[in-house]
C-alpha positions, -999 to 999 in steps of 0.1 A, spaced: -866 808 105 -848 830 129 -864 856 144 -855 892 138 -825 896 166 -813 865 151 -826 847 182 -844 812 171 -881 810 178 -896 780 202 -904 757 177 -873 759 163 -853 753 195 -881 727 198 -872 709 164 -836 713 171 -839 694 202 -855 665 188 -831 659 164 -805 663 189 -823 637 212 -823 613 181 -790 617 176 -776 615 213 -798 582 217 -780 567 186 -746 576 198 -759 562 233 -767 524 215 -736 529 197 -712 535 225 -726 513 256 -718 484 226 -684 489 226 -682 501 264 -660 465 280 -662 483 314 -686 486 340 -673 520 356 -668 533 318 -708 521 317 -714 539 348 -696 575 343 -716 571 311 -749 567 327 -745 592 355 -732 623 323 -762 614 304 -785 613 337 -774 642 349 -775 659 313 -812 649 315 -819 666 345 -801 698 334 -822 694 301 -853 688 321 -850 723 342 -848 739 309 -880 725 302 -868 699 274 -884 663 267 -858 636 274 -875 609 280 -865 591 249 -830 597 261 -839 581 294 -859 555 275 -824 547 254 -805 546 287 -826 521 305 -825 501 271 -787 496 280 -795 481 316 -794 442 302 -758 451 285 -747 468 317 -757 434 338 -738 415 310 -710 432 317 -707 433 354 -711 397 350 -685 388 332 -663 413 353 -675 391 385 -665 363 366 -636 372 356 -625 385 395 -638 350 408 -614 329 383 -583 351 392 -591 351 432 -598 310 426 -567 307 407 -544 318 435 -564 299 458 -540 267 466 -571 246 484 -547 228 507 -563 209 537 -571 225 567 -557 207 598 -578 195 631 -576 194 659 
């Protein structure tokens, strides 16, 4: 319940932040699934680190939010290489491999 000034009390703020942790790691699985690029991945990553660390000063638990965004690492890696891939074929494919002359 609220307090009298219509402030909410600790354990409130407490609960509410817990379900709002549960929430933002869902939405964090959710989204890094349907992410298809690594700087999209990145910006990502670096909003939700640096919303940790905000979240942190304010004395907050996150680290099952950090927890869910390490858990996207091996998706990340996936995804960078297939981009690497990807850049390889197309600088390849222009490549006309023509002898070099010597001498």
């Amino acid at each position: 319940c609220a307090s009298s000034r219509g402030v909410i009390l600790r354990d409130e703020a407490d609960s509410e932040w817990r379900d709002t942790c549960k929430a933002l790691c869902k939405a964090l699985a959710e989204e890094t699934e349907v992410i298809s690029e690594t700087s999209l991945f990145l910006q990502l990553k670096s909003i939700t680190s640096l919303f940790c660390a905000s979240m942190d000063f304010y004395g907050y638990a996150t680290a099952p939010l950090r927890e869910a965004l390490e858990g996207t690492w091996d998706r990340f890696l996936r995804l960078l290489e297939e981009e690497c891939k990807q850049k390889v074929k197309e600088i390849l494919s222009q490549e006309p491999f023509e002898g070099m002359s010597v001498g």
